[in-house]
C-alpha positions in Angstrom: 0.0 0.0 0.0 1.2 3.4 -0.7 -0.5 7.0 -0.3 -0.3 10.3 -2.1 -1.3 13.7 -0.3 -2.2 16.5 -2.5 -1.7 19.9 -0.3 -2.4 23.3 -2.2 -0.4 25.8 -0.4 -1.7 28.0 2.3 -3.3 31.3 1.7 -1.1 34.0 0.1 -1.5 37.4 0.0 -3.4 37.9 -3.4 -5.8 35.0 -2.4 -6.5 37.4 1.0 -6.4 40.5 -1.4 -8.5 38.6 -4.1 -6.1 38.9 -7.1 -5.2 36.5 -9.9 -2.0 35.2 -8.6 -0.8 32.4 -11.3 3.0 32.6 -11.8 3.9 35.4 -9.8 5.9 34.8 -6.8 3.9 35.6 -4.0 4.2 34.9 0.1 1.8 33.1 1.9 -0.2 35.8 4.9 0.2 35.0 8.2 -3.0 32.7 7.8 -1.5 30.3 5.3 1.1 29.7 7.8 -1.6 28.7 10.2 -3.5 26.2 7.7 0.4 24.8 6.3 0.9 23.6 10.5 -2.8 22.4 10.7 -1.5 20.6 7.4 1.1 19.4 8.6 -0.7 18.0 12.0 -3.5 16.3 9.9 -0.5 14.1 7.8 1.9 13.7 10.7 1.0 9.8 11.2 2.4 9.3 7.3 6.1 8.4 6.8 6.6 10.1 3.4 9.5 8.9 1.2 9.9 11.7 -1.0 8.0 15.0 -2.0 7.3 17.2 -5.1 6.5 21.2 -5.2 6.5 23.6 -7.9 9.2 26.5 -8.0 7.1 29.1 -6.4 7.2 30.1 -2.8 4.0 30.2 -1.6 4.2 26.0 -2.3 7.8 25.9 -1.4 7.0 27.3 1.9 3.8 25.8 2.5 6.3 22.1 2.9 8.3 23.5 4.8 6.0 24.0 7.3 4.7 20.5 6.8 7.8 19.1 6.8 8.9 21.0 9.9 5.2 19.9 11.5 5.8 16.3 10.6 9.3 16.4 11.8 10.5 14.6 8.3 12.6 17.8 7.3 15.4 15.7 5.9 12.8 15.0 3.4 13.8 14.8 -0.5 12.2 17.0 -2.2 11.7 17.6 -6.0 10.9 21.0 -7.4 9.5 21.5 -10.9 7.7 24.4 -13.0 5.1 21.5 -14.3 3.7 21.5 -11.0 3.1 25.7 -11.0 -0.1 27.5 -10.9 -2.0 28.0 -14.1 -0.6 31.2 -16.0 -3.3 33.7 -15.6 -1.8 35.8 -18.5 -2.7 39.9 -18.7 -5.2 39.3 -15.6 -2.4 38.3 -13.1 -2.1 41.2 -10.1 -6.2 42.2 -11.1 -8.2 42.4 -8.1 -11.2 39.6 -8.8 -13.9 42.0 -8.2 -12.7 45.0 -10.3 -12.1 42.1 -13.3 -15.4 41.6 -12.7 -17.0 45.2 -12.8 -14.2 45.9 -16.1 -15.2 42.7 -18.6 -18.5 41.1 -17.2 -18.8 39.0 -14.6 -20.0 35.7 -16.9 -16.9 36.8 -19.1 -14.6 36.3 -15.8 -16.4 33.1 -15.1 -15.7 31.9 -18.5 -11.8 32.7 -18.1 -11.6 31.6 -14.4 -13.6 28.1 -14.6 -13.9 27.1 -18.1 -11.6 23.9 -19.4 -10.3 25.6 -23.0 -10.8 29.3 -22.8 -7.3 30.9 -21.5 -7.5 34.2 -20.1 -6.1 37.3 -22.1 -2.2 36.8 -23.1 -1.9 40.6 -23.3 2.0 41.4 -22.6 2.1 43.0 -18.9 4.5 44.3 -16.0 3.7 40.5 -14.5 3.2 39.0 -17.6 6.2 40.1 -20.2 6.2 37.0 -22.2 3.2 37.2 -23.2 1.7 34.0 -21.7 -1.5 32.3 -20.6 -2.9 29.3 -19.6 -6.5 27.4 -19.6 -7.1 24.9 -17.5 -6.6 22.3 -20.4 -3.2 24.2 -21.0 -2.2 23.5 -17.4 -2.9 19.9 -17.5 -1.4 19.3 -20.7 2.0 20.4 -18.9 0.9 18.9 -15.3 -0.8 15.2 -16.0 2.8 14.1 -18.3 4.9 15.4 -15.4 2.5 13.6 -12.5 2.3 10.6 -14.8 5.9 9.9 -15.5 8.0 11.2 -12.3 5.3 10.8 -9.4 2.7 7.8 -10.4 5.6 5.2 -10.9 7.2 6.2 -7.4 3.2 5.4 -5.9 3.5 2.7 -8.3 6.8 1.0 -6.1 5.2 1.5 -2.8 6.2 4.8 -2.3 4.2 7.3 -0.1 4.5 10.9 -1.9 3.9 14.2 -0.9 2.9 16.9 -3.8 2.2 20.7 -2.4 1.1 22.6 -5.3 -1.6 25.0 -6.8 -5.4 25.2 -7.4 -5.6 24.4 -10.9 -2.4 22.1 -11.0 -3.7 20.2 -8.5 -7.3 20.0 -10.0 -5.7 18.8 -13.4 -4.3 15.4 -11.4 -7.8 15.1 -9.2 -9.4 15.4 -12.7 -7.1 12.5 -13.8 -7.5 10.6 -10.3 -11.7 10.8 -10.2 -12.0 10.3 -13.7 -13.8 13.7 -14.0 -15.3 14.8 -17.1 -14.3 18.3 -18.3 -17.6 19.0 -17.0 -17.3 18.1 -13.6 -13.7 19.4 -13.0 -15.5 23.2 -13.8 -16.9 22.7 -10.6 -14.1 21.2 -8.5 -12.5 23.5 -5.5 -9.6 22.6 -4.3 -9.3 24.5 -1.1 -6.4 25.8 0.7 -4.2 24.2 3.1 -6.6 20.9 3.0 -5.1 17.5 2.7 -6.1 15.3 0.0 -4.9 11.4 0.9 -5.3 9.0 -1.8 -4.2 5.6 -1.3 -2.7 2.9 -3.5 -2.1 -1.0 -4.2 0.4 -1.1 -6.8 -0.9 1.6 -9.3 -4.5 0.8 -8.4 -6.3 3.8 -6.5 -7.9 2.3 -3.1 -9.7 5.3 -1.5 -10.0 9.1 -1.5 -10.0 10.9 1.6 -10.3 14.5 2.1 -8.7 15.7 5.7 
């Protein structure tokens, strides 16, 4: 038997400030702390073998804390961009609301929760290459990283450890479930929550949310 937690990092400052976050580099508040330790309390019965994170801090710090909580610091741990947030493109640093009141509220549902329509790729201060993700984009770039560098280490008995993002996270859940493109619209992966899978072989057992 082996188990996989899914974590997404605890709140940062532009979920408390209600901003599209994606790529940039933000901390977590004082609050995301708070949920990375009740995290990390939750998990602290699981031996973990090894851990993957994406490159930005706000996941990178988030296990630490759980690593620090779980007292398995020596811990190795794999960082890779396939794991990041989705890009948000020219709406990254826009307060939610204001995006809202600006371009329609059902057009900022459509970018925030649809599967295939990306955001804007307008070039910005926080967006200079011109990028931007939809939720298929993100899992195109997620699922073949997941399913070649984390699956087969489940798949040898492993117990794993991912700390990531909203959407990066819903693209392996979607994988996991066997959601439709339909379903996974409506999926919320919230903050600082636990998700423990658990595996014989490369067979999924159970699902429990912590």
């Amino acid at each position: 038997m082996s188990k996989l937690v899914l974590l997404r990092h605890g709140q940062s400052q532009w979920n408390l400030e209600n901003r599209f976050t994606g790529w940039v580099d933000i901390d977590l508040t004082e609050q995301g702390r708070t949920e990375a330790r009740a995290a990390g309390e939750k998990i602290k019965d699981i031996k973990f073998d090894l851990a993957f994170t994406s490159v930005l801090r706000r996941a990178n710090e988030t296990l630490r804390i759980v690593l620090e909580v779980i007292g398995q610091t020596a811990l190795s741990v794999v960082k890779d961009q396939a794991l990041n947030e989705r890009h948000y493109g020219g709406l990254q640093g826009l307060n939610k609301a204001e995006t809202a009141a600006k371009f329609g509220e059902a057009q900022v549902k459509i970018w925030r929760r649809s599967f295939d329509v990306p955001p804007p790729a307008e070039k910005t201060d926080l967006n200079p290459e011109g990028i931007s993700e939809s939720l298929k984009d993100t899992a195109a770039r997620t699922l073949p990283y997941f399913n070649s560098k984390i699956m087969p280490e489940i798949a040898a008995g492993k117990n794993v450890l991912v700390a990531a993002h909203g959407n990066s996270l819903r693209s392996i859940v979607m994988q996991l479930d066997e959601m439709t493109k339909e379903e996974v619209l409506e999926l919320n992966i919230a903050t600082g929550v636990p998700i423990v899978y658990e595996f014989g072989g490369a067979t999924q057992i159970s699902k429990v949310i912590l």
